[in-house]
C-alpha positions as CSV (number, residue, x, y, z in Angstrom):
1,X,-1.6,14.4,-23.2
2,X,2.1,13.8,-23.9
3,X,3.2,10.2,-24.0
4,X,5.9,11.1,-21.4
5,X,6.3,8.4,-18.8
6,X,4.4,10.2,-15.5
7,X,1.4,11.3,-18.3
8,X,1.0,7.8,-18.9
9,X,1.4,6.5,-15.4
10,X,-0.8,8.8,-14.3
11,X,-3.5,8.4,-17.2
12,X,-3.3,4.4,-16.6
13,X,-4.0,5.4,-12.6
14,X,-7.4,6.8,-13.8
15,X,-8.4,4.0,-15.6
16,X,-8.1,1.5,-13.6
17,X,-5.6,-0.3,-11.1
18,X,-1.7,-0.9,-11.7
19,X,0.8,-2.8,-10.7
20,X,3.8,-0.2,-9.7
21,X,7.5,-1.6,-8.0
22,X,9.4,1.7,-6.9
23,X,12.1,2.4,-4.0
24,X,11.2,3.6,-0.9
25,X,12.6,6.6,1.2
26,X,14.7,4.3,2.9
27,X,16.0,2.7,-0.1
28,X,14.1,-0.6,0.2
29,X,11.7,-1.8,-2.8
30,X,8.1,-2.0,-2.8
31,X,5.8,-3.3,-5.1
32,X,1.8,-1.8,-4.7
33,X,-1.2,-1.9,-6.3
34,X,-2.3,1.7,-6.7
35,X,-5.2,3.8,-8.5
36,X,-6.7,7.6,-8.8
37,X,-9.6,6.1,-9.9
38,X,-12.7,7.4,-8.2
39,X,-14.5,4.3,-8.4
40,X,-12.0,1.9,-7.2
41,X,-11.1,3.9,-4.0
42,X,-12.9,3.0,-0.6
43,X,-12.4,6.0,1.4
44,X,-13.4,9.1,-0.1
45,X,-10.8,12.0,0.6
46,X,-12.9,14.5,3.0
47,X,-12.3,18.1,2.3
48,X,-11.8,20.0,5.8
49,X,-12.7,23.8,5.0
50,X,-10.7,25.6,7.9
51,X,-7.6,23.1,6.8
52,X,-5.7,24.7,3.6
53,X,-5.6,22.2,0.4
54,X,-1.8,20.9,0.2
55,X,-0.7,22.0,-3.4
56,X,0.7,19.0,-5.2
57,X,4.2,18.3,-5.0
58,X,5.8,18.0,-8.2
59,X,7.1,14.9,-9.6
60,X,5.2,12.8,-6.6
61,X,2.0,10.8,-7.2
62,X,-0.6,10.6,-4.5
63,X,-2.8,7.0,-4.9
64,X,-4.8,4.9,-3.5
65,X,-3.0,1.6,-2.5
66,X,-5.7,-1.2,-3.1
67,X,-4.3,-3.2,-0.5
68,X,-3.6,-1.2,2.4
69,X,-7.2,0.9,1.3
70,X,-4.9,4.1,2.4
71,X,-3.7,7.1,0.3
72,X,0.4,6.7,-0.2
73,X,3.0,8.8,-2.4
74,X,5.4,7.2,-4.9
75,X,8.3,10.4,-6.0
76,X,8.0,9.3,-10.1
77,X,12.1,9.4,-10.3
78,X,12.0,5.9,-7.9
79,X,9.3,3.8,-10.0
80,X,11.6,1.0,-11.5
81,X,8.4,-0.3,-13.1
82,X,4.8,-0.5,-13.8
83,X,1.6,-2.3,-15.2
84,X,-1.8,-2.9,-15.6
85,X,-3.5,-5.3,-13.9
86,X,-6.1,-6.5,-16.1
């Protein structure tokens, strides 16, 4: 894995939960807790087999916000900044 900002964003999201501020669609800023990681999310994704799988779009994230417990998209060019939380 390259050690380009979204491969490392995105490996961090695996691990565990981080701390990301970005700007919104309508230009306001937003500051989430998000993760991928399988064990911290609280509502499985359900496959629906007559529904086609959405292909990902690229350069957007899908994650889990922690807070909301709801699946959200963050566009990587509008993430000002992000951490850890340890």
């Amino acid at each position: 894995m390259s050690d380009t900002p979204a491969n490392t964003i995105q490996h961090r999201l695996q691990q565990g939960v981080v701390q990301v501020k970005f700007v919104k669609a309508d230009g306001s800023e937003r500051t989430m807790l998000a993760t991928t990681c399988a064990i911290l999310i609280t509502q499985p994704t359900v496959s629906n087999p007559d529904k086609p799988r959405r292909a990902a779009t690229p350069g957007v994230l899908r994650v889990w916000d922690t807070e909301k417990s709801a699946w959200r998209s963050i566009v990587l060019e509008r993430i000002l900044s992000w951490s850890p939380v340890a």
